[in-house]
N, C-alpha and C positions, 0 to 999 in steps of 0.2 A: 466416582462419577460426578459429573456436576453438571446440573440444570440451566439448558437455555433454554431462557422463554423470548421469542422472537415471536411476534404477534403476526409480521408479511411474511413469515415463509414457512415455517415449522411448528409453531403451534408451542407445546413445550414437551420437547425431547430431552434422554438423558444422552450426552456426550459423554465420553471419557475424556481426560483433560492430558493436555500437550504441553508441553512449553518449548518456543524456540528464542533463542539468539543469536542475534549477527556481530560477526565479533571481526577483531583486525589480522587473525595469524589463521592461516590454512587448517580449516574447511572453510574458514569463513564463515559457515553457519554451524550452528550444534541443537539435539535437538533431544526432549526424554519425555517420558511419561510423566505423568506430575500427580502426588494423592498424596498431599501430607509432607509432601516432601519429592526430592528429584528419585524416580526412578535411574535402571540403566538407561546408560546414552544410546539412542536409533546410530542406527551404521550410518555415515557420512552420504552424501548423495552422490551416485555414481558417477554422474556427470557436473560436476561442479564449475567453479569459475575462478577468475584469478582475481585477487584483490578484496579489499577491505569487505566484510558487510557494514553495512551500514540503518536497514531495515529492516522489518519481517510484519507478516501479516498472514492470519489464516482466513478460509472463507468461515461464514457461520457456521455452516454445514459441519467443516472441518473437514473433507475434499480436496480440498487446495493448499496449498502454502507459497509466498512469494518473498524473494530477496531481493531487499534494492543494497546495491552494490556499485564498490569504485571499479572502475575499468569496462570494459566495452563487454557485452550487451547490454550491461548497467539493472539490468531486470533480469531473474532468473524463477519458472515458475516450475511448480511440479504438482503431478496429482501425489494426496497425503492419504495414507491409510495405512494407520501405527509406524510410519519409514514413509521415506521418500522415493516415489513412483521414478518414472523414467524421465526427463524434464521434456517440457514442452518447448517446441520452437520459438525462437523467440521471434519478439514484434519484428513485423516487415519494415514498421520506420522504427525505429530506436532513439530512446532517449537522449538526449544532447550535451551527455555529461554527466559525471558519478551522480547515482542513484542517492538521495536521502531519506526518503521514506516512502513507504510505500503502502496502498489501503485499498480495501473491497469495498462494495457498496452491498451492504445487509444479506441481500437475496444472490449475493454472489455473481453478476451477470455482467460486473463493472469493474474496472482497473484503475487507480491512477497512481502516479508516481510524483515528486517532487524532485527535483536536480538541478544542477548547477548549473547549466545552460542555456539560451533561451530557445524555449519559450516559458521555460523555467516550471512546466507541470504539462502532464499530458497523461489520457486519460483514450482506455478503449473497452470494447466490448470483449467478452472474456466467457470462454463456452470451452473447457479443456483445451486450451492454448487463447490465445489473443486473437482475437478479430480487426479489423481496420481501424488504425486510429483514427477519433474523432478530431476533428476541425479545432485549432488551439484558440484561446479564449479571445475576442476580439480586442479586448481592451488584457494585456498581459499583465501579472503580478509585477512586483517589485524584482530586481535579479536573484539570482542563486536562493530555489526554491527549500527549502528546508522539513514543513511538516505537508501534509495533506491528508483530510478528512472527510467523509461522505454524512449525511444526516443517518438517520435509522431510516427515513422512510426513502430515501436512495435521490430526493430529490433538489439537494443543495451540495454543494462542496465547497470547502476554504483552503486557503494553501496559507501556509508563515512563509516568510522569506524576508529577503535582506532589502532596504531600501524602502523610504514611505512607499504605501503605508503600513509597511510589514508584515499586514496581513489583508486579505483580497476575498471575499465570498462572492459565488456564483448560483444562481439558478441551474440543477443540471439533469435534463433529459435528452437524452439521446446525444448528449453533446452540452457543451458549453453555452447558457445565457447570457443576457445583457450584465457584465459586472455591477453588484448591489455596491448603492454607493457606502464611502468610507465611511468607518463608526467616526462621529462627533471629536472624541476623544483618542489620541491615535497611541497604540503599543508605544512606549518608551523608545526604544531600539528595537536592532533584529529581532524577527518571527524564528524561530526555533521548532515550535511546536505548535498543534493544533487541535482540538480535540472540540464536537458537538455532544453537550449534555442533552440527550432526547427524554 
């Protein structure tokens, strides 16, 4: 078992612990128990997808689990509880290109994904499937989105991507803010990844 202490939503519960990976050869995802070591492997998900994984992300809760992935619906989500649930429909708009990563926002109520397409991130409300996507950010990342990241308290998000200034933060409730201007000092090259220390 292992301890999350989430201060906005659960207080501190004991989780059992999961581990998943998006990988490049059919499932595409894989997915085990984890205490010390890989349990046996969860059965594949029933309804699966074709093409690369590329992502993974569970909710806090551990509820949820989501795949960003190459090829079209590029986002794959399911309710989680020890295996993989039925999947959920997926978004009415769809991402605009292989999926590269993908992330919750703390309390679980939020989606976004990062992808090679523009608008290069996009991001919706999320209540056992997807809700409407929110409005894409007025001022857009750099192209071909790569990480994306929510704060713990669910109210900022950054995306890496290709192109100054390779990385982008936003104010984000209920949708996208005014883009926080660029850090002083800009990433070297491509955004790859992204990650907020709370």
């Amino acid at each position: 078992m292992s301890m999350l202490i989430n201060p906005y939503v659960f207080g501190a519960i004991a989780l059992p612990m999961h581990i998943a990976v998006a990988h490049e050869i059919t499932p595409y995802v894989s997915a085990y128990p984890f205490s010390a070591g890989f349990g046996t492997k969860y059965a594949n998900p029933a309804a699966t997808f074709a093409g690369t994984g590329r992502g993974v992300a569970f909710t806090a809760d551990g509820a949820n689990v989501a795949v960003a992935h190459q090829t079209t619906p590029f986002i794959s989500t399911y309710p989680w509880a020890a295996g993989f649930g039925s999947k959920y429909a997926n978004p009415a708009a769809l991402p605009n290109g292989n999926c590269h990563a993908v992330t919750f926002t703390n309390d679980g109520t939020r989606i976004a994904v990062a992808y090679a397409g523009g608008p290069y991130v996009s991001a919706y409300p999320f209540s056992s499937g997807f809700g409407t996507k929110y409005a894409n950010p007025s001022t857009l990342p750099g192209t071909y989105g790569y990480g994306v990241a929510f704060t713990l308290d669910n109210a900022n998000i950054a995306v890496a991507h290709i192109d100054t200034p390779f990385v982008s933060a936003y104010p984000f409730s209920a949708g996208f803010g005014t883009k926080y201007a660029n850090p002083s000092v800009l990433p070297t090259g491509n955004g790859r990844a992204v990650a907020f220390l709370n």
